[in-house]
C-alpha positions as CSV (number, residue, x, y, z in Angstrom):
1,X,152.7,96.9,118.6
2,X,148.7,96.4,119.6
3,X,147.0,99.1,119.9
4,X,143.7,99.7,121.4
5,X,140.9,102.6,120.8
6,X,137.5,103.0,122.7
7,X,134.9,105.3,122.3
8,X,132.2,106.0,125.0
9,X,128.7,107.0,124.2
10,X,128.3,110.6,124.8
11,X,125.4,110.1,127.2
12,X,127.8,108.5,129.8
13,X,130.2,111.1,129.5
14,X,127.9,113.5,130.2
15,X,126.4,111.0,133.1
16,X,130.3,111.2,134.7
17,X,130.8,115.3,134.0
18,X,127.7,115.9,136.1
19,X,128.3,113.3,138.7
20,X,131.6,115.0,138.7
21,X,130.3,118.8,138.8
22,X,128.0,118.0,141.8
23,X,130.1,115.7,143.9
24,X,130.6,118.7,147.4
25,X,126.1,118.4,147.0
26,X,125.8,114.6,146.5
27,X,128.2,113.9,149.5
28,X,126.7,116.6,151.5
29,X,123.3,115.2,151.0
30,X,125.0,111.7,152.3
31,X,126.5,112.8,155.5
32,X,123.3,114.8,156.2
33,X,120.9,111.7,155.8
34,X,123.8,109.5,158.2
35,X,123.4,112.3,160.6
36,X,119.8,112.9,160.9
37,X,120.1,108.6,162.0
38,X,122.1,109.4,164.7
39,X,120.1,112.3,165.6
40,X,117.1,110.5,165.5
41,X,118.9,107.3,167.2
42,X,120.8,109.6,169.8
43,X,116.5,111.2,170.8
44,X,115.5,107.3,171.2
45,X,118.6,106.5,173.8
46,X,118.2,109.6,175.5
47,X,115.2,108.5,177.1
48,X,116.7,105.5,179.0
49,X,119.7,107.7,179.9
50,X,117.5,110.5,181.5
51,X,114.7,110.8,183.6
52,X,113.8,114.5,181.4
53,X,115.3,115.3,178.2
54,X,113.3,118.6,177.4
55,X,116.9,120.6,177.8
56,X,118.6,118.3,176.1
57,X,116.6,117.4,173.0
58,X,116.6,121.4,172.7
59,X,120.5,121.3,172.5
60,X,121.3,118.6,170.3
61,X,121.4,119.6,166.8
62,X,122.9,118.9,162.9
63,X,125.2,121.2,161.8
64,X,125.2,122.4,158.4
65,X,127.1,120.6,155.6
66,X,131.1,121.6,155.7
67,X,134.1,121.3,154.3
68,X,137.4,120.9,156.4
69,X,140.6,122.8,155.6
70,X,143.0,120.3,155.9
71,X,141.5,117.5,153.7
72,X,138.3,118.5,151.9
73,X,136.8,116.5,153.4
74,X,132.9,116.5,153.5
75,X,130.8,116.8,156.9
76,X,127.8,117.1,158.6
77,X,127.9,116.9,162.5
78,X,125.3,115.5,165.6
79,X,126.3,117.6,168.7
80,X,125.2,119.2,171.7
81,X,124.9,123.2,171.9
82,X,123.5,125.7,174.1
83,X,122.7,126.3,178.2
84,X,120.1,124.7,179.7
85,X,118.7,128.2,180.8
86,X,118.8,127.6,184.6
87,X,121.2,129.6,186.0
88,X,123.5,128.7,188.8
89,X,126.1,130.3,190.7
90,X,129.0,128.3,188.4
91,X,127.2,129.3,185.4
92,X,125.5,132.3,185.2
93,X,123.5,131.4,181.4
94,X,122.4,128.0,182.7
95,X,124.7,124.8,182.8
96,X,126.0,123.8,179.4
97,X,124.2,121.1,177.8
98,X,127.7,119.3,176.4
99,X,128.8,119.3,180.1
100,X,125.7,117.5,181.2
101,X,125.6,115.0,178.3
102,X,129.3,114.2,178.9
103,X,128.6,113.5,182.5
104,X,126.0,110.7,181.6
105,X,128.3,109.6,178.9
106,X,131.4,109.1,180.9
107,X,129.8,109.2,184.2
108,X,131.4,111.5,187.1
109,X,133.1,110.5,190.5
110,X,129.5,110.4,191.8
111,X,127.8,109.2,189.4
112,X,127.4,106.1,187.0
113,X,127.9,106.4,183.4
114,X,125.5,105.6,181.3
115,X,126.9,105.5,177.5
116,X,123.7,107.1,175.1
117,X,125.5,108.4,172.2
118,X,128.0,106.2,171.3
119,X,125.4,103.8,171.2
120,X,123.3,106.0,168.6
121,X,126.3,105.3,165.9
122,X,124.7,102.0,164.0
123,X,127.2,101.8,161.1
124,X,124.5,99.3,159.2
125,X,121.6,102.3,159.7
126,X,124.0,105.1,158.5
127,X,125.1,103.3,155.4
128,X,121.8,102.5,153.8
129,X,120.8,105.8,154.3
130,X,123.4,107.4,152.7
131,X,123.3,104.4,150.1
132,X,119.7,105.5,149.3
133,X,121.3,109.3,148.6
134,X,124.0,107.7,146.1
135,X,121.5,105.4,144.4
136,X,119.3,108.5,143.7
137,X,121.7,110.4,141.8
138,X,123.6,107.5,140.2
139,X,120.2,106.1,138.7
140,X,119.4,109.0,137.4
141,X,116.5,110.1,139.1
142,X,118.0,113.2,140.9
């Protein structure tokens, strides 16, 4: 029967077992440089959507680096948060700035849509971003 041995140089062990230990930091480092694209992408397409984006630039933020329940899986999300501050008789705190984003999104009975944020998701963009990340901890030089 053949039989077949092979050693591995210590060094690349060692290489793996930290690549290994630091795996929840190197893919939340990823996801946050793909989000900060879109965030950045999502500011740029804003500006053709809406005549003044002051409110909204103020309510769309990165959340911090998670991890879901169901499939540890690693995240970092681009969303809207917050009340535009000018109160109204619906709403008291100011209207909220998801509602207002969705409404130029998807449009309303009244009004047009006018799709910004899907738009801001440039799979290419998002990649070599977070390709950059993995390249700096795989060479070495993190």
């Amino acid at each position: 029967m053949a039989r077949f041995d092979v050693e591995l140089p210590t060094e690349l062990i060692n290489v793996f077992t930290e690549l290994d230990d630091n795996l929840d930091k190197i893919f939340g480092e990823m996801t946050t440089a793909g989000a900060k694209v879109v965030h950045k992408n999502v500011l740029s397409n804003m500006k053709s959507a809406f005549k003044t984006t002051r409110s909204l630039e103020k309510g769309l933020k990165i959340t911090r680096v998670y991890k879901t329940a169901s499939d540890d899986g690693i995240n970092t999300k681009v969303g809207f948060y917050g009340y535009d501050g000018i109160p109204t008789k619906k709403y008291p705190q100011g209207t909220p700035i998801p509602l207002k984003a969705m409404a130029r999104e998807y449009g309303t009975p009244t009004e047009a849509k006018k799709p910004f944020f899907r738009k801001s998701f440039n799979k290419s963009q998002i990649e070599a971003e977070m390709l950059k990340v993995q390249d700096k901890y795989i060479k070495g030089d993190g």
